[in-house]
N, C-alpha and C positions, 0 to 999 in steps of 0.2 A: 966479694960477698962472704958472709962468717959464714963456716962447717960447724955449725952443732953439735953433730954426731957422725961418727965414722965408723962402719966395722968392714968388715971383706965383702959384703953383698948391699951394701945398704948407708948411703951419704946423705944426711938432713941439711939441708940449710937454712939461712937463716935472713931475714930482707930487715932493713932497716926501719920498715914500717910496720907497724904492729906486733912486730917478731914474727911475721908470717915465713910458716915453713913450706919448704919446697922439697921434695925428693926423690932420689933416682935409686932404684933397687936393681940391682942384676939377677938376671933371670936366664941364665945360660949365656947363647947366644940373642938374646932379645935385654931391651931394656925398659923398663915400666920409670916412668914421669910423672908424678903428682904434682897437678896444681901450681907449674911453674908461673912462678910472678915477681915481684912489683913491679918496681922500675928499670927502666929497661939496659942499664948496665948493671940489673941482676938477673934479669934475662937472658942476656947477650952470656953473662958467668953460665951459668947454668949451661948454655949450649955449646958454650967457648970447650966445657967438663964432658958431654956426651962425647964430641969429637974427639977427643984429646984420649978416651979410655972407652968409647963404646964407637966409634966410628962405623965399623960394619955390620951392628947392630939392630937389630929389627926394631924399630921403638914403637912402645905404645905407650899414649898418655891415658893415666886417668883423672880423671875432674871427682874429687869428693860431693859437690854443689856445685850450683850457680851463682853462688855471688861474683861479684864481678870480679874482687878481686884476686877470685881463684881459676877466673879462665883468661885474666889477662895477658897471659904469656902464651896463648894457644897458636898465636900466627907466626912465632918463632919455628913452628915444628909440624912444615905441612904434611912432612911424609908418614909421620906418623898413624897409628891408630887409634880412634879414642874407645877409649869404654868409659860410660857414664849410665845412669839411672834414665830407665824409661821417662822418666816423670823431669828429667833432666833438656831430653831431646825434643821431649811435649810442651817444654815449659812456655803457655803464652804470653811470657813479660822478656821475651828476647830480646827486642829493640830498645826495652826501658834497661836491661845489663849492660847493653850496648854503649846506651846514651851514657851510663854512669860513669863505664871508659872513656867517651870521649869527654864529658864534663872532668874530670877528674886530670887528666892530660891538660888538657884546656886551660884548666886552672892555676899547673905547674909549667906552664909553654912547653911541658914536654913530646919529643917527638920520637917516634918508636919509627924500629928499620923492618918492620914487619906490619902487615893487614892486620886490622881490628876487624875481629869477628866474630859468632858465636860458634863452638863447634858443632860439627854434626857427628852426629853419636856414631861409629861402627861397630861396635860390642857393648849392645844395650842388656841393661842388668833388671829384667823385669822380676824376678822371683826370690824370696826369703832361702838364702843356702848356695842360689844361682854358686855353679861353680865353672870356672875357666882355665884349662891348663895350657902353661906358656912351655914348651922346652920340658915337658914334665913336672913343672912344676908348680901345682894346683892356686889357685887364687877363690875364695871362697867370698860372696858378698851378701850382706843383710842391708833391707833399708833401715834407713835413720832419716824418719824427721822428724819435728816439732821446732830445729832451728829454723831450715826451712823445707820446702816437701819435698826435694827430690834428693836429701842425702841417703849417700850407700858408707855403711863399713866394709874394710878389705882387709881380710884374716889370710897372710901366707904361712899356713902351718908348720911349713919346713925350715921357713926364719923365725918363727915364735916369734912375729911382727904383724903390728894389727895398725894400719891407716884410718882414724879416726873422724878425720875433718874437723869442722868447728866443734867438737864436744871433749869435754875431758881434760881442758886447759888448768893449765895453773895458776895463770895472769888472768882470766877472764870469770867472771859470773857466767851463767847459763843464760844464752841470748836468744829470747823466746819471738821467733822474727817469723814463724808461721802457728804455730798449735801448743798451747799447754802440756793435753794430753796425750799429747803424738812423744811431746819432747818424754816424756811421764814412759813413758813406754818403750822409748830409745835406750832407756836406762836400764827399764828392765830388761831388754834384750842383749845391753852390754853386761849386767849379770851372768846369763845365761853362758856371750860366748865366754866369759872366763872358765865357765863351768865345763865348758865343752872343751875347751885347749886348755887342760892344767898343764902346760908348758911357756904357755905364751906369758911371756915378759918383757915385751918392749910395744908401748903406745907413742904413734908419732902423731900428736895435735896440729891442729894448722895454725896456733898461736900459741907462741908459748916455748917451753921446756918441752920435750918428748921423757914420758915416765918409764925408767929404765927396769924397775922390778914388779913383781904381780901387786905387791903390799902396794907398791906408789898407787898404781892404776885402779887396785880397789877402794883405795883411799878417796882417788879423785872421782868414781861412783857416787861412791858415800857423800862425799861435799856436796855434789850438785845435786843429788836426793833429798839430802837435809835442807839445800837451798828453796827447792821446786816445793818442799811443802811446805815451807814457811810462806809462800808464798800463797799456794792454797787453801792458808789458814786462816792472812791477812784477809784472802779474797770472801771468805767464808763468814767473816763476822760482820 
């Protein structure tokens, strides 16, 4: 499976399908897991990499969303803990995520060495700022949706790294897959944390390039702003 990105605390990778990233950040003695996915010998990579350099590790996965394709590595990593969005744990279309993994599998005769499942949330992220410290080392979350309703942002201010989920790509348009104006708002709120962490300069997208300086990331603001209202304007006339 391609490494993307590599620094001392922090490994992006990279799935052959959609560019979906996947990533492991170290956190002391704990290690944090986003959204390990696609297929399941990039699965199996991913796990094959905790072992091999976090082995006695405390792990906790985090889920940006529930699209399918960002919980489908979840039964790789029972011991884990999840932290996800209230709205995540709530969400009543669990069995329709489900089905999208099994049709999806189905589809390709693939067969995975781990349970299909939805996770169950253990560190639910219900508040704007919610903040959670690993080993001392703060994890700060906002929601984000309008792609869909139960995305969180995860700002570790001591990596000047900010986990974005589906927003902020470089290969993608703005994929408005629950709210307009929620998405309208997601943006404004990613103004803001720029505004709040003038140090942070590394965005890791769940599709895509991860934008390595403040200019990329407010650039890719800007793009999908100008996109959203183009849109609002089409809609308006």
């Amino acid at each position: 499976m391609k490494i993307q990105y590599q620094n001392h605390h922090i490994t992006v990778f990279e799935s052959a399908l959609y560019r979906t990233t996947s990533t492991v950040i170290a956190l002391g003695q704990a290690v944090l897991i986003v959204d390990p996915n696609w297929l399941p010998i990039e699965v199996e990579y991913i796990g094959q990499y905790i072992q091999a350099h976090y082995k006695t590790h405390q792990q906790y996965l985090l889920f940006t969303h529930s699209d399918y394709d960002h919980i489908i590595g979840y039964g790789k990593f029972p011991n884990a803990k999840v932290i996800a969005s209230e709205k995540l744990a709530t969400n009543p279309d669990k069995e329709k995520i489900l089905q999208q993994i099994k049709d999806f599998d189905d589809q390709y005769y693939i067969k995975r060495n781990y349970p299909i499942s939805y996770p169950p949330v253990d560190i639910m992220i219900k508040t704007n700022g919610q903040i959670l410290s690993i080993n001392g080392i703060d994890l700060l979350f906002y929601p984000a949706p309008g792609h869909v309703r139960d995305g969180i942002f995860t700002v570790i201010p001591s990596l000047d790294c900010w986990v974005v989920g589906d927003y902020l790509s470089n290969i993608e348009t703005p994929m408005v897959d629950d709210n307009l104006q929620d998405y309208i708002l997601t943006l404004q709120r990613a103004k803001l944390i720029m505004q709040q962490y003038p140090t942070l300069d590394l965005a890791i997208t769940g599709h895509g390039d991860i934008a390595k300086n403040r200019q990329e990331i407010l650039e890719r603001i800007a793009a999908d702003q100008t996109y959203l209202d183009d849109i609002c304007s089409s809609s308006s006339l």
